[in-house]
PyMOL CGO cylinders between C-alpha atoms (Angstrom):
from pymol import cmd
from pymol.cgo import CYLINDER

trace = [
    CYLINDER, -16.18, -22.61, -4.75, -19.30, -21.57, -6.67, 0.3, 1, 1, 1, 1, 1, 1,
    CYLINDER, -19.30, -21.57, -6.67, -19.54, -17.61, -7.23, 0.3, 1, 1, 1, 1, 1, 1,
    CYLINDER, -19.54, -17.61, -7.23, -22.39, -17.46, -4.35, 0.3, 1, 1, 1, 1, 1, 1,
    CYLINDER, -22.39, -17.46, -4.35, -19.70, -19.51, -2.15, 0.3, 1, 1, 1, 1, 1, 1,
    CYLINDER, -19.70, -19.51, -2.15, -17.52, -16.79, -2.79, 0.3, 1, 1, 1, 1, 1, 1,
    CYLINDER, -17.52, -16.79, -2.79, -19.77, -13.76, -2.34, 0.3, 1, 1, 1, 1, 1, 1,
    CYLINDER, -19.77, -13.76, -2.34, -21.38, -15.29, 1.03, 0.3, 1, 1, 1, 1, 1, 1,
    CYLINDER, -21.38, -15.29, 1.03, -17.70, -15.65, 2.37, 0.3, 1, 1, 1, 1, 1, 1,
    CYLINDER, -17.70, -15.65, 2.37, -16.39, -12.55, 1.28, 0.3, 1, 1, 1, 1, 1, 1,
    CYLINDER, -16.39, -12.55, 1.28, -14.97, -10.08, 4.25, 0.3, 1, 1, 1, 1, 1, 1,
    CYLINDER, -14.97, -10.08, 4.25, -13.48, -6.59, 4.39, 0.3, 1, 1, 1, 1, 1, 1,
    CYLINDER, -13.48, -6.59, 4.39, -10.53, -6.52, 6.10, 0.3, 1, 1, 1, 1, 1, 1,
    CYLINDER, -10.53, -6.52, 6.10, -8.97, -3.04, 7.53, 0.3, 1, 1, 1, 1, 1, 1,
    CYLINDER, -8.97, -3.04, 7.53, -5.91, -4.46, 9.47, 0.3, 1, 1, 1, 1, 1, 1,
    CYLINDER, -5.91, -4.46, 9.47, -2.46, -4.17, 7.78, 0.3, 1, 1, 1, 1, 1, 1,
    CYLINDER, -2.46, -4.17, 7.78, 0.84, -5.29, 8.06, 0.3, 1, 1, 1, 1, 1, 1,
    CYLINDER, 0.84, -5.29, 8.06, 3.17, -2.58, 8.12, 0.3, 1, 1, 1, 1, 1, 1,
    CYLINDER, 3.17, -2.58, 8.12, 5.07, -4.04, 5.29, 0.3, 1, 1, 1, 1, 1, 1,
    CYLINDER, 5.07, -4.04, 5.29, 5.25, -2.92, 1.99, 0.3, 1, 1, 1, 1, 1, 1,
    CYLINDER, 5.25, -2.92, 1.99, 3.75, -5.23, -1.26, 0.3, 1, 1, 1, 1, 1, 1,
    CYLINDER, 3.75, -5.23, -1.26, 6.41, -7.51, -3.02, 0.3, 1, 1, 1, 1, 1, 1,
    CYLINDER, 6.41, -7.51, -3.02, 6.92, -5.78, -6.58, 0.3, 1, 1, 1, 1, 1, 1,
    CYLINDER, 6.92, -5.78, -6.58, 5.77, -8.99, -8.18, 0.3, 1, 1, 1, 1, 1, 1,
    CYLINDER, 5.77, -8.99, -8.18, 2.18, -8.89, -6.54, 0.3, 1, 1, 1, 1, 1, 1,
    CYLINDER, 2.18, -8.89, -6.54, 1.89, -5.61, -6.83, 0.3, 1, 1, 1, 1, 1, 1,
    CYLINDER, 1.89, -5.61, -6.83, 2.62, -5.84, -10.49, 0.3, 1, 1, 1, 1, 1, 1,
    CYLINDER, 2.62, -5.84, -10.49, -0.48, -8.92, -10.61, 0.3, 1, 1, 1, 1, 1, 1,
    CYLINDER, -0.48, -8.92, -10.61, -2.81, -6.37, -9.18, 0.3, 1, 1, 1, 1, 1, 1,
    CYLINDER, -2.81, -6.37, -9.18, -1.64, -3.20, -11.42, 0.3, 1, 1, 1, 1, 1, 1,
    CYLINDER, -1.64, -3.20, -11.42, -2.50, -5.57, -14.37, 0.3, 1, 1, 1, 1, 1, 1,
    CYLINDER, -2.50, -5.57, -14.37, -5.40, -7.14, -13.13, 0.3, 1, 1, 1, 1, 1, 1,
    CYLINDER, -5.40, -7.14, -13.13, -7.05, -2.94, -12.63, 0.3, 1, 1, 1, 1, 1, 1,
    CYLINDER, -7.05, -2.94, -12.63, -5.99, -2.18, -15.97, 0.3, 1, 1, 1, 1, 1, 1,
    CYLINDER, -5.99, -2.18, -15.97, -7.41, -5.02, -17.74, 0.3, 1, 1, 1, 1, 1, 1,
    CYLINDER, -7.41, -5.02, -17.74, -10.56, -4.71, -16.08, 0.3, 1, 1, 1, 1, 1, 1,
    CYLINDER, -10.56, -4.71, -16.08, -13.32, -3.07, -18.70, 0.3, 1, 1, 1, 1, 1, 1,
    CYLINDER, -13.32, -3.07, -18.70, -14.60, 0.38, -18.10, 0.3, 1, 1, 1, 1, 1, 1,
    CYLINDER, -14.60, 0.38, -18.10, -17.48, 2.19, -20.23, 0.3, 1, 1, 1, 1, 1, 1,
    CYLINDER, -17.48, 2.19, -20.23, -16.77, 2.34, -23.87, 0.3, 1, 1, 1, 1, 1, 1,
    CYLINDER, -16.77, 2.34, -23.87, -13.70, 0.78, -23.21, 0.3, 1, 1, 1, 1, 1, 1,
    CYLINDER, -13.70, 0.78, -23.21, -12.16, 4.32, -22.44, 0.3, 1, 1, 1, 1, 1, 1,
    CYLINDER, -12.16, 4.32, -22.44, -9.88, 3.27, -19.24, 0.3, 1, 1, 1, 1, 1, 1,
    CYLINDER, -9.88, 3.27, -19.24, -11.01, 6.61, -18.14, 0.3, 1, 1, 1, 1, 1, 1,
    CYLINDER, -11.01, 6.61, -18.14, -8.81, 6.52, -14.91, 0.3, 1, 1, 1, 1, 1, 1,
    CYLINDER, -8.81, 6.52, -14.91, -5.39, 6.91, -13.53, 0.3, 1, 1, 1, 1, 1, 1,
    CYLINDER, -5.39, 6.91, -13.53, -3.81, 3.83, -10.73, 0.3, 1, 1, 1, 1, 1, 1,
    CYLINDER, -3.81, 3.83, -10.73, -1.11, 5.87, -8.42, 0.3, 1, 1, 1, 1, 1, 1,
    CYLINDER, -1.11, 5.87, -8.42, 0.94, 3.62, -6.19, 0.3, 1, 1, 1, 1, 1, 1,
    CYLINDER, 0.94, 3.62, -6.19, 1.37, 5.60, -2.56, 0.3, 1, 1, 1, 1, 1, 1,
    CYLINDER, 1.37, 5.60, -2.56, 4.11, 3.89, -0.53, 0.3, 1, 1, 1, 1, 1, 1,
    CYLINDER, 4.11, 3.89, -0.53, 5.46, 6.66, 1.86, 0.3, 1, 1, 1, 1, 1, 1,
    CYLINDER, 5.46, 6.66, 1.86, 3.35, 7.58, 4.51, 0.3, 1, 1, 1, 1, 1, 1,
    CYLINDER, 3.35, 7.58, 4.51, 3.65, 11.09, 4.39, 0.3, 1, 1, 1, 1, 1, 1,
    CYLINDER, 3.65, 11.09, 4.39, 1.74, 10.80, 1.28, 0.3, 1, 1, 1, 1, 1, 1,
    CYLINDER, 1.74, 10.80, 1.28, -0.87, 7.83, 2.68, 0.3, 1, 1, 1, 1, 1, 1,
    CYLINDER, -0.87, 7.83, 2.68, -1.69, 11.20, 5.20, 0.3, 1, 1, 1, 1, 1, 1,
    CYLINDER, -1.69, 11.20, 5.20, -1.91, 13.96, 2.72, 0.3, 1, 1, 1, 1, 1, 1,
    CYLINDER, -1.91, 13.96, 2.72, -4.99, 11.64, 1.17, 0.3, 1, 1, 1, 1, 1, 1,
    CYLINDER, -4.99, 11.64, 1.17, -6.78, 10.98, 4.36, 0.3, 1, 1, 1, 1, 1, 1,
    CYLINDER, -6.78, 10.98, 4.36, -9.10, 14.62, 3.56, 0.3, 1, 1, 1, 1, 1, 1,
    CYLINDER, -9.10, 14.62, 3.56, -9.95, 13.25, 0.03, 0.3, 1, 1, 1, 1, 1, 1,
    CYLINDER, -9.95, 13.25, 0.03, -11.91, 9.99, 1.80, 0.3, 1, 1, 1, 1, 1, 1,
    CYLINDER, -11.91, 9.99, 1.80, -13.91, 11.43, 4.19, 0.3, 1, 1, 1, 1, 1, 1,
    CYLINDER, -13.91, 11.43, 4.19, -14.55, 8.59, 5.85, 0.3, 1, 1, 1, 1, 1, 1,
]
cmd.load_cgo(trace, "trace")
C-alpha cells in the first residue's frame, strides 16, 4: 500500500469494545507517542493512561465536543 493508498482508505472509527487494551499493545503505542518528534525536540507533553470510567467522565468537559 502506497502512502496515498493509505490516506484514501483511512477511517475514523468511534465504536469500542468495552474491553480494556492488552498491556503489550498498549506499551507499542506509549512508545510509538513518545518517539514521535515534537518542535525542538522538547517532548513538550505528558501521555496519561485513563482506564476507569469514572475518570473517562470527569474528562468529557475538557473536549467539548
Amino acid at each position: 500500500m502506497d502512502l496515498y493508498e493509505a490516506i484514501d482508505s483511512r477511517r475514523s472509527v468511534r465504536k469500542f469494545l468495552d474491553k480494556p487494551v492488552e498491556p503489550d499493545k498498549l506499551s507499542n503505542i506509549l512508545q510509538a507517542g513518545m518517539m514521535a518528534p515534537s518542535a525542538g525536540n522538547l517532548q513538550a507533553y505528558r501521555i496519561f493512561v485513563v482506564r476507569t470510567q469514572a475518570a473517562k467522565d470527569a474528562l468529557v468537559p475538557a473536549a467539548e465536543y
